[in-house]
Every structure is written in C-alpha cells, then in structure tokens.
C-alpha positions as CSV (number, residue, x, y, z in Angstrom):
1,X,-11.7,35.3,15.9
2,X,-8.7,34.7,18.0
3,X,-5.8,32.4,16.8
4,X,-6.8,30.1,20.1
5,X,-10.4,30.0,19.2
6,X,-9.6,28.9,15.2
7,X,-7.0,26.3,16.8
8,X,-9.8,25.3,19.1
9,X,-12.2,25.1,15.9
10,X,-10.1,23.6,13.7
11,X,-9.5,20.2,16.3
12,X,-13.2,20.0,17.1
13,X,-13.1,20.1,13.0
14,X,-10.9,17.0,12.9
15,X,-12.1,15.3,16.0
16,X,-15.1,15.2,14.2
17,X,-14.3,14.4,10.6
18,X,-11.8,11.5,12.8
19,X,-14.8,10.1,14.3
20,X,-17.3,10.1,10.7
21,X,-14.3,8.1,9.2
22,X,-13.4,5.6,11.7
23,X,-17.4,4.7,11.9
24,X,-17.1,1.8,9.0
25,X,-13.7,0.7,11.1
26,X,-16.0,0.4,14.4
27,X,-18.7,-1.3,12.2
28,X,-16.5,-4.2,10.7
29,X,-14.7,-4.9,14.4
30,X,-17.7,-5.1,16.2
31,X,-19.9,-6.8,14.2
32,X,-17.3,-9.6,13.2
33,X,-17.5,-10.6,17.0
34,X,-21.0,-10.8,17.0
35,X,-23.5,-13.6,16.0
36,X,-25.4,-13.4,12.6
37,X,-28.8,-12.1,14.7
38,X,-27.3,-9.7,16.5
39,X,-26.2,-7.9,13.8
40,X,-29.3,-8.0,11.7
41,X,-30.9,-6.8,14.9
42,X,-28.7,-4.1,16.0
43,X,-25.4,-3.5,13.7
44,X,-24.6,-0.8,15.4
45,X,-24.5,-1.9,19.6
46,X,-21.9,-4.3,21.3
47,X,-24.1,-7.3,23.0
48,X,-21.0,-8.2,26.0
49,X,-22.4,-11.1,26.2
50,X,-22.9,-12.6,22.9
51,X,-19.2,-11.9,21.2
52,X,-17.5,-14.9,20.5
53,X,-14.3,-15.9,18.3
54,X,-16.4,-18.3,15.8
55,X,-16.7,-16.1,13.4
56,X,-13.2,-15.6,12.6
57,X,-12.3,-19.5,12.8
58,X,-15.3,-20.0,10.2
59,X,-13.8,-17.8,7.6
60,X,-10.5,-18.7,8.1
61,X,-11.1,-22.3,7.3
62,X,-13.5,-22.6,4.7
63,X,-13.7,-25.2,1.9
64,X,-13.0,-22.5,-1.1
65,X,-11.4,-19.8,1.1
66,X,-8.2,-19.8,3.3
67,X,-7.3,-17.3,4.1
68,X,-3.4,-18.4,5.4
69,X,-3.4,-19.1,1.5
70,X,-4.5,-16.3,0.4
71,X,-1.9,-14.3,2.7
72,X,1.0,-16.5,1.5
73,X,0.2,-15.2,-2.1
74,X,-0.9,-11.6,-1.3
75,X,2.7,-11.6,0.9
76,X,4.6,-13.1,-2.1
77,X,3.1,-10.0,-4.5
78,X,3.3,-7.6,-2.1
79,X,7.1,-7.6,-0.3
80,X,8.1,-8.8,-4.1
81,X,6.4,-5.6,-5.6
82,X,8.1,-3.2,-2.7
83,X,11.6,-4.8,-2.8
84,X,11.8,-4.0,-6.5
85,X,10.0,-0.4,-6.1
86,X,12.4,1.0,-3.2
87,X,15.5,-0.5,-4.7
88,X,14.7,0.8,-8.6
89,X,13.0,3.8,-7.8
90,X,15.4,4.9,-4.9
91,X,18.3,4.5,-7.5
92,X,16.4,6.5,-10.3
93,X,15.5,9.4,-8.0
94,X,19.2,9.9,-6.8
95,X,19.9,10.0,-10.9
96,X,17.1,12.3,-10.9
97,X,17.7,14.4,-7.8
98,X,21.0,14.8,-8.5
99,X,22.0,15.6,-12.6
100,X,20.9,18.8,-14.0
101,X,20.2,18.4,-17.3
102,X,16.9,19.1,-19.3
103,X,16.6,15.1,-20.0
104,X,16.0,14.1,-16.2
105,X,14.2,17.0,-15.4
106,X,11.6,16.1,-18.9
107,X,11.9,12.1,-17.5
108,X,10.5,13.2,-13.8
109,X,8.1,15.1,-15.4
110,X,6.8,12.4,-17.8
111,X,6.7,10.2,-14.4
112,X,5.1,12.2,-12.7
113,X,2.2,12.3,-15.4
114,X,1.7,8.6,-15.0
115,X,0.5,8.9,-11.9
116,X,-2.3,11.1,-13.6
117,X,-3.2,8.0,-15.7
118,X,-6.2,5.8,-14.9
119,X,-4.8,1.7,-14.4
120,X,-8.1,0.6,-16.3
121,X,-7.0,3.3,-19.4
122,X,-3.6,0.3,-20.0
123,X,-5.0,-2.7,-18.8
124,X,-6.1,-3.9,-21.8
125,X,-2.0,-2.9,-23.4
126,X,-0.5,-4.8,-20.2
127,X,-2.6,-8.2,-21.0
128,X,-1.2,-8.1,-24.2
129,X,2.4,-7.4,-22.9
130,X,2.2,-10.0,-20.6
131,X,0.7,-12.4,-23.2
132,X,3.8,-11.7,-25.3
133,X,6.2,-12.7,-22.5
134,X,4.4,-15.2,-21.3
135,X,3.8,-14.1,-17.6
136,X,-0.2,-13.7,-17.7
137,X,-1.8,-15.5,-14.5
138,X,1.8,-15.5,-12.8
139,X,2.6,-13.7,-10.0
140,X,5.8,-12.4,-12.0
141,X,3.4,-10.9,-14.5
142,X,1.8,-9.2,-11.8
143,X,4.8,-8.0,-10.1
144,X,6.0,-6.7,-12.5
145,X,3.2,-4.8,-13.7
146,X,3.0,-3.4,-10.0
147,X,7.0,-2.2,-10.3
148,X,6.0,-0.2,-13.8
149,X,2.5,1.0,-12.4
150,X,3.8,2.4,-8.9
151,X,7.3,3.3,-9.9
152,X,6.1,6.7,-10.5
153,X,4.5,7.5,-6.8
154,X,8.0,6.2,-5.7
155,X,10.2,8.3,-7.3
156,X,8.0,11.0,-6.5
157,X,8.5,10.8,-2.3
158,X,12.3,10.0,-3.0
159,X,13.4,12.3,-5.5
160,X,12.0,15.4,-3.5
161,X,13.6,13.5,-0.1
162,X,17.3,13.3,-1.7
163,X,17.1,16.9,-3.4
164,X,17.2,17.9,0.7
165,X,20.2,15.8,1.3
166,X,23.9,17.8,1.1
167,X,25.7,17.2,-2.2
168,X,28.8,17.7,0.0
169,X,28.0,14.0,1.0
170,X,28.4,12.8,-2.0
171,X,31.7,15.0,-2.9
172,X,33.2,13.9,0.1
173,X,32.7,10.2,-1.1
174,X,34.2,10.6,-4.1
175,X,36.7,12.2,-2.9
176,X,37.6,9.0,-1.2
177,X,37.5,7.4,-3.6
178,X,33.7,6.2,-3.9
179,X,32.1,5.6,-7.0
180,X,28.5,6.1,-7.7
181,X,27.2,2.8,-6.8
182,X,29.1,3.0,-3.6
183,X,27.9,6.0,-2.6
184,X,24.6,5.6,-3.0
185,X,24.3,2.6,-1.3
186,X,26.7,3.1,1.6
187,X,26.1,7.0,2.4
188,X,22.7,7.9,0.9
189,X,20.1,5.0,1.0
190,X,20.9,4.7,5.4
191,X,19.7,8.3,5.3
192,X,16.2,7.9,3.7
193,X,14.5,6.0,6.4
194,X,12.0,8.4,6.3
195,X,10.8,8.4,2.7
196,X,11.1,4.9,2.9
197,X,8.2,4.4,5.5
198,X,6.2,6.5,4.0
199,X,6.9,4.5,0.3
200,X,6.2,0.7,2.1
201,X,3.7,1.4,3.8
202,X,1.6,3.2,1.2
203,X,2.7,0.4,-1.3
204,X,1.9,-2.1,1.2
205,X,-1.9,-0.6,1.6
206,X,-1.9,-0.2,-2.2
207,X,-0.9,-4.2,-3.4
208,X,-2.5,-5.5,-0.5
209,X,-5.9,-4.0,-1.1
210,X,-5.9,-4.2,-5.0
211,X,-8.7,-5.9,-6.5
212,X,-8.9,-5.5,-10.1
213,X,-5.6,-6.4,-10.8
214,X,-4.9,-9.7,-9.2
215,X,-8.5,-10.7,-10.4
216,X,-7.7,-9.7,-14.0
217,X,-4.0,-10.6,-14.3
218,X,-3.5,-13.6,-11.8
219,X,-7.1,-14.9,-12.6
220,X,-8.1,-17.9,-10.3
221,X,-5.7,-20.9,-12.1
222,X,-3.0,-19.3,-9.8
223,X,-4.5,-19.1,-7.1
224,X,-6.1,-16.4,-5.1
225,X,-5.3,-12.7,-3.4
226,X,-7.1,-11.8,0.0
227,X,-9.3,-9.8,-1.6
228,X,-10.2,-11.9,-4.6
229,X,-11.0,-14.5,-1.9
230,X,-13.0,-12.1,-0.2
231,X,-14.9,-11.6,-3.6
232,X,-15.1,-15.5,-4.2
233,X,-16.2,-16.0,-0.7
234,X,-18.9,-13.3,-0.3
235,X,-20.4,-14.9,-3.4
236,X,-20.8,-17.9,-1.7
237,X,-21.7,-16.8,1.7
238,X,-23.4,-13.5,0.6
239,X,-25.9,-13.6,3.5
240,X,-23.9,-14.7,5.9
241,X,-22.9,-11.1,7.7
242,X,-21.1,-12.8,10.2
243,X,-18.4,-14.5,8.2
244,X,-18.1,-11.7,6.0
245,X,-17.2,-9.2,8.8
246,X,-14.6,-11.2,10.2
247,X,-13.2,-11.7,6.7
248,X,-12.8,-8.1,6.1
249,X,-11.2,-8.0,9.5
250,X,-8.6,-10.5,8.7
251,X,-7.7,-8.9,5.5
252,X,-7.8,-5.8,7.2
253,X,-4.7,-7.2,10.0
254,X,-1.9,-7.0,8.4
255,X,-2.1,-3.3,6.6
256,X,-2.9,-2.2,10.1
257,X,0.4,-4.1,11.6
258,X,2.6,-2.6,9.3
259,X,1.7,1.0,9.5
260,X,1.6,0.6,13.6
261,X,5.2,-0.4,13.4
262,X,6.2,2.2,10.6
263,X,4.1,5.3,11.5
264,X,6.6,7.0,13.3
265,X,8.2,7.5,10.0
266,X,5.3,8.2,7.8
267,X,4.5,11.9,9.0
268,X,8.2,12.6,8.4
269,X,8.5,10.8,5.3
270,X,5.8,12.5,3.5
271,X,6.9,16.3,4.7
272,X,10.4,16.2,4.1
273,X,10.3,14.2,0.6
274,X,7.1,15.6,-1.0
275,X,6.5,18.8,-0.1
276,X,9.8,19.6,0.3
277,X,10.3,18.6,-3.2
C-alpha cells in the first residue's frame, strides 16, 4: 500500500470514528429543541417545524433548579480551582524542570503516580481531612481538594513545556540581577501560553463536569453544582426528555466556549509540554 493510499485510509479512519463520537452531541442539540412527542417518536430526525426555544426557558427556571445558580457556584469552584493549579503547579514545575538533583527528580515521579490513583481510593481520607479543618460542604473544602487532586496532571504538561525552554534565559536574568521569583514570573511564565491552554481548558472540562465530588463534599446545604442540579432535577423530571435535553445542553455551553476560544493553543500545548517531556 502506497503512503497516499494509507493517508487516504487513515482520514476515512477518523472521519469515521469523528462522526460515531459526535452522534450523542447531535442527539442532545437536536432533541433539546424539540417537543417531548417528537422525540419519543423520532429521537433521531429534526421536525423544522416543531423546534422551539421552550425547552430551554423551562429548565432554566425551575422551582428546585436554576441553572444561573448553579453556574455562579460551578464558576466560583472552577476559575478558583485553576487559578490556584496554574500559579502552584507552574512554580513547582520550573523547581522541577530546572534543579538536578535525585530529590526533584524522586518528587516528579511520586506526582506523577498520583495521577495513577483512583479519586474514590482517598475520598473517604479527604472527608476526614476536611472534617478536621473544618471546610466539609464549603466550597474552600472543595477547592482545595481539587488543587491537591489535579496538581499532579499540571505539573505534568508544564514541567515537560519548561524543560524545552533555554536555560540561557534564565542566566541572562540573573545576570541582571533577577532573582528567582523575578524570573519566573517576568521571563518564563509569558512564554508558556501554550501549556497553559492546554492545563485550563482540560481543568476547566474536568471541575466543571465533576459529579461525585461536589455531591459528596459540597453536599446540598451549600448549594448546588451544574451537574448535581442536573442529578436533582432529572430526579424530579425523569420523564420529561425535553427538559432534560436542554439541561444537558446548558451545562454543556460553557466547556464548549472556553475550548472554542483556547483551542488554538491546545494542539500546541499538549505536543510541546508532554511529549516533549
């Protein structure tokens, strides 16, 4: 087989597998436009002229689900959980990237093992942690168990990113008369863009669609996530396809925003940091 035949092959490969995953995508947006008969009667088909916007101002205002609410909270945990991630594990991977010595290189390595570790395998640990300080069902206990969980994916994209970088950057700065901080900071952190994409937005997909945890660790005194509402209201309107499309939809939005607006990073991010590294 010729190398333009397996090219050939190898698109119709993806343009397939591409189509056989965006299938559930096409299911949720169409059938959150349609009415609750039409998509008992055909879930698959777009009836033109029965679509209509109900559905989506239904969910969005029910008696025990709002959704605005439920984004003001799963906002608040998310950009809280990323701000501490990039600027904490951007810092530790320069340490990391950076100093030789057999106690970073053992510490990246013990990192990188927590990322082998099941989050149900220490739940039961972190309840009693947070019990202890005082910060179960708050959304600083759950931030901060998001910064310890994910800290390990982050220093894994950056480390491997700076370890590409020039040390002569940072010789050059301290020649100056830069310290560490400094240098960092001002010389370093303006160059990973890339690996920064890459960490938000796969951060951003993984607090934003996290289940267990909020519904474990924020519980419902707080308050509610999008997708513990989602659980609270499917319970209630479990029949009801329509609204629960167009929830699932909603919840859906924002991931799909922020990767729109960052993806020209991600491909980038992810080959230069990880693979590199």
């Amino acid at each position: 087989m010729s190398e333009r035949a397996a090219n050939r092959l190898r698109h119709v490969f993806l343009i397939l597998l591409c189509l056989v995953l965006l299938v559930p995508f096409y299911i949720a947006v169409v059938n959150a436009f349609k009415p609750k008969d039409a998509i008992v009667s055909d879930p698959m088909g777009i009836p033109f002229a029965k679509l209509t916007l109900r559905n989506f101002a239904e969910a969005a205002f029910t008696p025990t689900f709002n959704i605005f609410k439920a984004y003001g909270t799963t906002a608040l945990i998310t950009i809280a959980s990323i701000v501490c991630l990039v600027a904490l594990g951007s810092m530790m991977s320069y340490v990391l990237a950076r100093t030789k010595h057999r106690f970073f290189t053992f510490a990246y390595l013990l990192l990188l093992g927590g990322m082998m570790i099941p989050p149900q395998v220490i739940l039961i640990p972190i309840i009693k942690l947070l019990r202890a300080l005082g910060l179960m069902f708050s959304e600083s206990g759950l931030i901060l168990y998001n910064t310890g969980w994910y800290i390990p994916f982050t220093a894994f994209i950056y480390t491997g990113f700076i370890r590409t970088i020039s040390k002569e950057l940072d010789e050059s700065a301290m020649m100056e008369g830069a310290n560490g901080f400094q240098i960092f900071w001002r010389i370093i952190f303006p160059i990973l863009k890339p690996p920064t994409a890459s960490v938000v937005i796969f951060l951003f997909l993984f607090v934003w669609n996290d289940f267990l945890n909020p519904l474990v660790l924020l519980g419902s005194t707080k308050g509610y996530t999008v997708t513990t509402g989602i659980y609270m209201a499917v319970g209630q309107y479990s029949t009801n396809w329509d609204k629960i499309f167009a929830l699932v939809v909603l919840a859906s939005l924002p991931v799909l925003i922020v990767f729109l607006f960052l993806q020209r990073y991600f491909v980038s991010g992810l080959a230069d940091g990880a693979v590199k590294g």
